[in-house]
OpenMM code with the backbone's topology and positions (N, CA, C; nanometers):
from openmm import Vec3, app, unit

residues = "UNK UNK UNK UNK UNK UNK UNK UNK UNK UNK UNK UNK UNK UNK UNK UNK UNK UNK UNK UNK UNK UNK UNK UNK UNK UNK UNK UNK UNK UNK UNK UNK UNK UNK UNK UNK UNK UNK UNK UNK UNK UNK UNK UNK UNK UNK UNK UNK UNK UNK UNK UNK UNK UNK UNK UNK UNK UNK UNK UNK UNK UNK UNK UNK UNK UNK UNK UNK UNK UNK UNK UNK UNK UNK UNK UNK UNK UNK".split()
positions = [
    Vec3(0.1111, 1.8808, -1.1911),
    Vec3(0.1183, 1.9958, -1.2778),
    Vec3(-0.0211, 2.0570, -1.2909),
    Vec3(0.0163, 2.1809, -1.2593),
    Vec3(-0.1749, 2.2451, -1.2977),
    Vec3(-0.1944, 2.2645, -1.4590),
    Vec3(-0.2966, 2.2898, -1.4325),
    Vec3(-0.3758, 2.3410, -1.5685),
    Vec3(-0.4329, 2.4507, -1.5984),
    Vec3(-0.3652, 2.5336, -1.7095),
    Vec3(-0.4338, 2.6703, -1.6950),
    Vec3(-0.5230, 2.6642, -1.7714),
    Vec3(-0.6041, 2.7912, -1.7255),
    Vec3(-0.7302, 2.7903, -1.8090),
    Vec3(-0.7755, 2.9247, -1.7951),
    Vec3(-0.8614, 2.9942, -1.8989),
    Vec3(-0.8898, 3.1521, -1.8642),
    Vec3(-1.0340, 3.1342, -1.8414),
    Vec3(-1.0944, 3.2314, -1.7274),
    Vec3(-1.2070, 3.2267, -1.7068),
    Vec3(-1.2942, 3.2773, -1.7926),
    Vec3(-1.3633, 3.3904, -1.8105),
    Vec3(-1.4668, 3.4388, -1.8308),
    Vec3(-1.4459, 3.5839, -1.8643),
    Vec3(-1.3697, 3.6278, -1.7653),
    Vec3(-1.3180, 3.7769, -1.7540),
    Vec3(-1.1308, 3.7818, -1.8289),
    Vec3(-1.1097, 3.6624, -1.8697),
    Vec3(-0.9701, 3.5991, -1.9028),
    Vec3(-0.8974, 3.6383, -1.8488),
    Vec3(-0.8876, 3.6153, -1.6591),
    Vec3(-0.8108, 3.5922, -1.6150),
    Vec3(-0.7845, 3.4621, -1.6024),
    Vec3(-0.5988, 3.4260, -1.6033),
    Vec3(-0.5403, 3.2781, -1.5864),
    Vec3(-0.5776, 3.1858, -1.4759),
    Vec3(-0.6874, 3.0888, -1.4723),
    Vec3(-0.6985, 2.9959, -1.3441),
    Vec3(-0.6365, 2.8681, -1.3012),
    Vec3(-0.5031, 2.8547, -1.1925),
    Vec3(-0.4782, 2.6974, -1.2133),
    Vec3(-0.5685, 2.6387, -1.1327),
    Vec3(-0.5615, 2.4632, -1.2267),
    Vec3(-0.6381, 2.3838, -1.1670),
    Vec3(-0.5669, 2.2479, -1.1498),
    Vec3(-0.5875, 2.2425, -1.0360),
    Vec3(-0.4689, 2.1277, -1.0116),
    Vec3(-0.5589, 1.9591, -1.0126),
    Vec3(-0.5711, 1.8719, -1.1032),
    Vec3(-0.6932, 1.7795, -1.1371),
    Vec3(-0.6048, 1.6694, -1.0399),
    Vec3(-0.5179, 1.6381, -0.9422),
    Vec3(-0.4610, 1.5547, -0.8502),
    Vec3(-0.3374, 1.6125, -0.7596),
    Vec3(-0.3514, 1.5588, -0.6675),
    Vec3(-0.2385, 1.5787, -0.6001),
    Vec3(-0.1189, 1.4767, -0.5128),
    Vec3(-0.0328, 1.4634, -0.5078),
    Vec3(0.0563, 1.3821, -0.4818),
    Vec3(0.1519, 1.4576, -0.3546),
    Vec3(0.1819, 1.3588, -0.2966),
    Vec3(0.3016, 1.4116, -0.2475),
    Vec3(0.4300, 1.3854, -0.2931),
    Vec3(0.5681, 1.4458, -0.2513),
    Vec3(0.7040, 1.4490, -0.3286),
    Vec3(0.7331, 1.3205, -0.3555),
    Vec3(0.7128, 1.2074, -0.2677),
    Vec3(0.7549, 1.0780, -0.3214),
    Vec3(0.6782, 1.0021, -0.4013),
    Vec3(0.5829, 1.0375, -0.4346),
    Vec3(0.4978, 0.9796, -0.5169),
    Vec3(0.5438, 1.0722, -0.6896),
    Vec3(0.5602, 1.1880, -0.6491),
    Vec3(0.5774, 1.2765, -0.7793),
    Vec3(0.7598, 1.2082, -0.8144),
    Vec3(0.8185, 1.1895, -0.7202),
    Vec3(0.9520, 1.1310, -0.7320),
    Vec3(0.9520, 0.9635, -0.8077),
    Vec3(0.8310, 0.9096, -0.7910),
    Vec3(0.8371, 0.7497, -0.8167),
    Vec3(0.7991, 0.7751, -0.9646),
    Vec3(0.7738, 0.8939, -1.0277),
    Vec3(0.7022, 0.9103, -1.1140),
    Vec3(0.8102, 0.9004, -1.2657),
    Vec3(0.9370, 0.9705, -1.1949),
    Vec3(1.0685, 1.0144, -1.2989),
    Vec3(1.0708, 0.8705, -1.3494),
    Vec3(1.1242, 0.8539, -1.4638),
    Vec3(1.1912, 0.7641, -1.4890),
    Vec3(1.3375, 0.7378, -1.4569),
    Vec3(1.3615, 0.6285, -1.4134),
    Vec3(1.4909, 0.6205, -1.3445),
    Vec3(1.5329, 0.7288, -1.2083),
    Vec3(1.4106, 0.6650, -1.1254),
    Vec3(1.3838, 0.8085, -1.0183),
    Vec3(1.5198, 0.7742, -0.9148),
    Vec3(1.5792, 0.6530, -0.9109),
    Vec3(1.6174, 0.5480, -0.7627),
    Vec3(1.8105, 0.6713, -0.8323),
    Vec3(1.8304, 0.7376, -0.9298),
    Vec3(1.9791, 0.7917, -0.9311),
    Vec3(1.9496, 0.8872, -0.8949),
    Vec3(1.8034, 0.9590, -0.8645),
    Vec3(1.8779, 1.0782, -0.8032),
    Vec3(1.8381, 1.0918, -0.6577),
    Vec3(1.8131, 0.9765, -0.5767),
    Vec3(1.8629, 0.9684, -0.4650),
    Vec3(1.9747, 0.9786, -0.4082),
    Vec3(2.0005, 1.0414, -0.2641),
    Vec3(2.1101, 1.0449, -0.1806),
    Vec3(2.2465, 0.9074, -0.2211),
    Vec3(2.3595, 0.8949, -0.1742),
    Vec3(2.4197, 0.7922, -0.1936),
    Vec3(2.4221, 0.7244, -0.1027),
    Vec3(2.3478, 0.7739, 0.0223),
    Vec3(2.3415, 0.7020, 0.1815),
    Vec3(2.1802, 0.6468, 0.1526),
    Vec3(2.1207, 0.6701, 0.0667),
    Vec3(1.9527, 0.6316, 0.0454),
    Vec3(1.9416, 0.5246, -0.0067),
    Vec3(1.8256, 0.4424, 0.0254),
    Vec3(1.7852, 0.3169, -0.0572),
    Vec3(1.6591, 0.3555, -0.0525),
    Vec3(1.5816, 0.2417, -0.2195),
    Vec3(1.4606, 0.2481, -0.2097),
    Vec3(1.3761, 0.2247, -0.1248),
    Vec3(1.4742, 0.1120, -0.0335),
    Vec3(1.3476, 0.0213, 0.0446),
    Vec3(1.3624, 0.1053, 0.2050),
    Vec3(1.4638, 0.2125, 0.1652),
    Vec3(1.4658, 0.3289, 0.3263),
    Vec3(1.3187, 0.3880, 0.2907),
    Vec3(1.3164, 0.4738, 0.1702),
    Vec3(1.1772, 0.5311, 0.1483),
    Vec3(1.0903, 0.4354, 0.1181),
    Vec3(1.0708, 0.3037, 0.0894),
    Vec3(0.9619, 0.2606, 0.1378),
    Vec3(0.8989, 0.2216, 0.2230),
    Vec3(0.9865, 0.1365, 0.3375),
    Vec3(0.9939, 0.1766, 0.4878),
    Vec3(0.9315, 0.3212, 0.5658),
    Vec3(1.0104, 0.3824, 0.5016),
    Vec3(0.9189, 0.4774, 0.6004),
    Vec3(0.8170, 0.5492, 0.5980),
    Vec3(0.7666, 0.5380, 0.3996),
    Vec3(0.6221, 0.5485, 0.3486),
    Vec3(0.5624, 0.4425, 0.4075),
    Vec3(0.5508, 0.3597, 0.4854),
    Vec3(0.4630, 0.2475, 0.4812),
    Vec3(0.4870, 0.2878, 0.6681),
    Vec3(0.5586, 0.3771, 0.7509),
    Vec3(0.5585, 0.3550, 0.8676),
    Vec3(0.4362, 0.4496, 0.9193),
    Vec3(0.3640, 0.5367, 0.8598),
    Vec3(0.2782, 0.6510, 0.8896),
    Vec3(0.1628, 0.6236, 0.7743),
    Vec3(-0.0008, 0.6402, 0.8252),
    Vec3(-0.0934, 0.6915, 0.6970),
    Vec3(-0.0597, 0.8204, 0.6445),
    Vec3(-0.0966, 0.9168, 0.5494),
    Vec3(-0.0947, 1.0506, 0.5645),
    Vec3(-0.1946, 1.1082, 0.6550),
    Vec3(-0.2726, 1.0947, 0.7143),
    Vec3(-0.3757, 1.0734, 0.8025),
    Vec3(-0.2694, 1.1100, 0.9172),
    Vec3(-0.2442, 1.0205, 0.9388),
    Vec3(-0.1183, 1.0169, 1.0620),
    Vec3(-0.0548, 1.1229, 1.0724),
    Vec3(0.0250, 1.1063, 0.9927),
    Vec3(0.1185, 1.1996, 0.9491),
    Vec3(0.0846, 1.3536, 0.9622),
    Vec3(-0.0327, 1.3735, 0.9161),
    Vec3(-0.0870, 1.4777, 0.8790),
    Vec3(-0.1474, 1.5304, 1.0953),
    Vec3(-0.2435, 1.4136, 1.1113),
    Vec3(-0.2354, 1.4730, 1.2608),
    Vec3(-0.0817, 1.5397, 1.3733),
    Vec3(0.0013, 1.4531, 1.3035),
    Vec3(0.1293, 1.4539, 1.4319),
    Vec3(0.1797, 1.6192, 1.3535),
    Vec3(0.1693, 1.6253, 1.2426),
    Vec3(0.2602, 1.8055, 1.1957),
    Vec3(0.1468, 1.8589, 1.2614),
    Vec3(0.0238, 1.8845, 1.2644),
    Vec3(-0.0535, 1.9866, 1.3302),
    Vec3(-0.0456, 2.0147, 1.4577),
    Vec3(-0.0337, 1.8660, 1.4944),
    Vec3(0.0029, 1.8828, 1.7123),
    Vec3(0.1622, 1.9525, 1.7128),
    Vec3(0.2409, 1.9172, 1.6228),
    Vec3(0.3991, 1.9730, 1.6119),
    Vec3(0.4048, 2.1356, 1.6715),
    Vec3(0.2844, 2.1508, 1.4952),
    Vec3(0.2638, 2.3279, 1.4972),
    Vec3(0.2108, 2.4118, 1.6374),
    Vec3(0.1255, 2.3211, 1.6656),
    Vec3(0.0396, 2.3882, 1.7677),
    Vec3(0.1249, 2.4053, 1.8904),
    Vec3(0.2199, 2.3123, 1.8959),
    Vec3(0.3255, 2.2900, 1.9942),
    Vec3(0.4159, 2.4237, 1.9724),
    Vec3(0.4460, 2.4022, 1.8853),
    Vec3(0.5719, 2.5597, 1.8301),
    Vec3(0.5061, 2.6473, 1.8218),
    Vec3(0.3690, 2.6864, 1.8282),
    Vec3(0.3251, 2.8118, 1.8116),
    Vec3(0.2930, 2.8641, 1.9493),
    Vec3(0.2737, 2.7667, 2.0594),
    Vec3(0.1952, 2.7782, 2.2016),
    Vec3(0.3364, 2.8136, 2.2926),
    Vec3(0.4614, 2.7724, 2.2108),
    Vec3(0.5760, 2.7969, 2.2584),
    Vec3(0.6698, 2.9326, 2.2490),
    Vec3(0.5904, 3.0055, 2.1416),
    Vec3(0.6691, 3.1427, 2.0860),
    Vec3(0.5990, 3.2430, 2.1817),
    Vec3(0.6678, 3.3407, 2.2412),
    Vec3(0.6342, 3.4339, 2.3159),
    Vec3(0.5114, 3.5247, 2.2346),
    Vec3(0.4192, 3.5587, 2.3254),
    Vec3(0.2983, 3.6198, 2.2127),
    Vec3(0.3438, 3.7750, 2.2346),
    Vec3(0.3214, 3.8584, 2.0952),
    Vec3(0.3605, 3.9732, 2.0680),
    Vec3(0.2576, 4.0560, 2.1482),
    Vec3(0.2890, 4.1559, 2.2071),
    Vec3(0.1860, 4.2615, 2.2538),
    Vec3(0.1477, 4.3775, 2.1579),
    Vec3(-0.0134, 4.4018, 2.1021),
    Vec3(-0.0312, 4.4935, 2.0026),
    Vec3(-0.0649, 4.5951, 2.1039),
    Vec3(-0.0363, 4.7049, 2.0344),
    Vec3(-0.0773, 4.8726, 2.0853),
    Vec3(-0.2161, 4.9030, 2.1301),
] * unit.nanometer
topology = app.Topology()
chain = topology.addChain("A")
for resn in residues:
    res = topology.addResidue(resn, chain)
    for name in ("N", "CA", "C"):
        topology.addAtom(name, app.Element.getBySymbol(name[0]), res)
C-alpha cells in the first residue's frame, strides 16, 4: 500500500516504503489458503515459489519479451 503525502507545491506523492510480489501480498490475508483455486494447494505455490529466484525469474520474462518483440513485424514510419 502506498503512502500519500503532499509535497511542497501540495501536490499528492505516492510512496511505496516496500514491495512484494502477489504471493507474498496473498500470504499476507488472513486465512489466505480459501481463496485459492479448488484445483490449488499451498504446497503447489510453494513449490513453485521455491522453483525460480526472482532474479531468475526476472531474467527469463526479459529474454521472453525480447523474444516477442524481435518477433512482431516492425512498423514502417513516413
Amino acid at each position: 500500500m502506498p503512502e500519500l503525502a503532499a509535497d511542497a507545491k501540495g501536490q499528492i506523492k505516492r510512496r511505496y516504503c516496500w514491495y512484494a510480489t502477489p504471493r507474498e501480498i496473498l500470504r499476507q490475508l488472513p486465512g489466505w489458503a480459501v481463496h485459492l483455486k479448488d484445483d490449488v494447494t499451498i504446497e503447489d505455490l510453494e513449490r513453485q515459489a521455491r522453483a525460480q529466484t526472482d532474479m531468475t525469474a526476472a531474467r527469463d520474462m526479459q529474454a521472453a519479451k525480447q523474444q516477442l518483440f524481435a518477433s512482431l513485424p516492425r512498423r514502417r514510419s513516413a
